[in-house]
N, C-alpha and C positions, 0 to 999 in steps of 0.2 A: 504494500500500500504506500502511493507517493504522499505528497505532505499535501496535496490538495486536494486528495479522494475524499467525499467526507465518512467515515462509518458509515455502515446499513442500521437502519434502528433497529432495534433490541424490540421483536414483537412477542418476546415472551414475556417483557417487562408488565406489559397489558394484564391487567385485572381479567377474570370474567368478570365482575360487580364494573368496571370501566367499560367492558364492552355490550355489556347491555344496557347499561345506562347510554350509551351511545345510541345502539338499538331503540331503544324506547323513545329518543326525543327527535326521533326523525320518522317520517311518511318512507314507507318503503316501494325502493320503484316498481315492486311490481303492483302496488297499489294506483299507482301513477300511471302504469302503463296498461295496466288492466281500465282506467277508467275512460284513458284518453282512448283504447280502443275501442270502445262501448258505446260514447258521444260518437266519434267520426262512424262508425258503423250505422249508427241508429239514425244519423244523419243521410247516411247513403242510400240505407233501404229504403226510409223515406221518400228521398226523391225519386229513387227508382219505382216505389209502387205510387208516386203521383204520377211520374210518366208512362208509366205502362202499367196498368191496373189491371192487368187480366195476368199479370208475372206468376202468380199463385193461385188465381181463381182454382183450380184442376184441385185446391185442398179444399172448397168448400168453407164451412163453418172455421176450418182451421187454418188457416189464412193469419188470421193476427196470432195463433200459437206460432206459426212458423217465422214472420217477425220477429218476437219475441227469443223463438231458440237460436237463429242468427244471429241475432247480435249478444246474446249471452254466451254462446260458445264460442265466438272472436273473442270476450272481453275474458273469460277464463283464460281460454289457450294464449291471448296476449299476457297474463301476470303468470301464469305458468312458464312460459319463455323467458320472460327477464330475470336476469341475475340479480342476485340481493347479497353483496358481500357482507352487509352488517349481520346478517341471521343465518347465512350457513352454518350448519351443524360440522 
């Protein structure tokens, strides 16, 4: 090591009781990125069943369930995808 390297921090110096208290006072992304996909989704289907309104007719009654499970299974599988370095186990 030159005299300008600086040391690697010391991450076993870290508390658990430090790093959940870190955890705790922060939104985690996958919260963030589960909601942001939920809103642009919900926004999407929208427009698309105002411009083409017959998109799901072929479900009948269930037409806004299918709405509904679209844009909920984007907004899981988006917070299920994002990394969350604060709360890996």
């Amino acid at each position: 090591m030159s005299l300008h390297e600086e040391p690697a921090p010391d991450y076993d110096a870290i508390t658990d009781a430090e790093h959940v208290k870190a955890a705790e006072s922060t939104v985690s992304p996958k919260v963030i990125a589960g909601a942001a996909a939920g809103l642009v989704l919900a926004i999407v289907v929208a427009v698309l069943a105002a411009v083409t309104p017959d998109m799901l007719a072929g479900l009948g009654a269930w037409a806004p369930l299918a709405f509904v499970a679209i844009t909920t299974a984007a907004t899981q599988l988006a917070g299920y995808i994002k990394r969350d370095p604060l709360r890996e186990v």
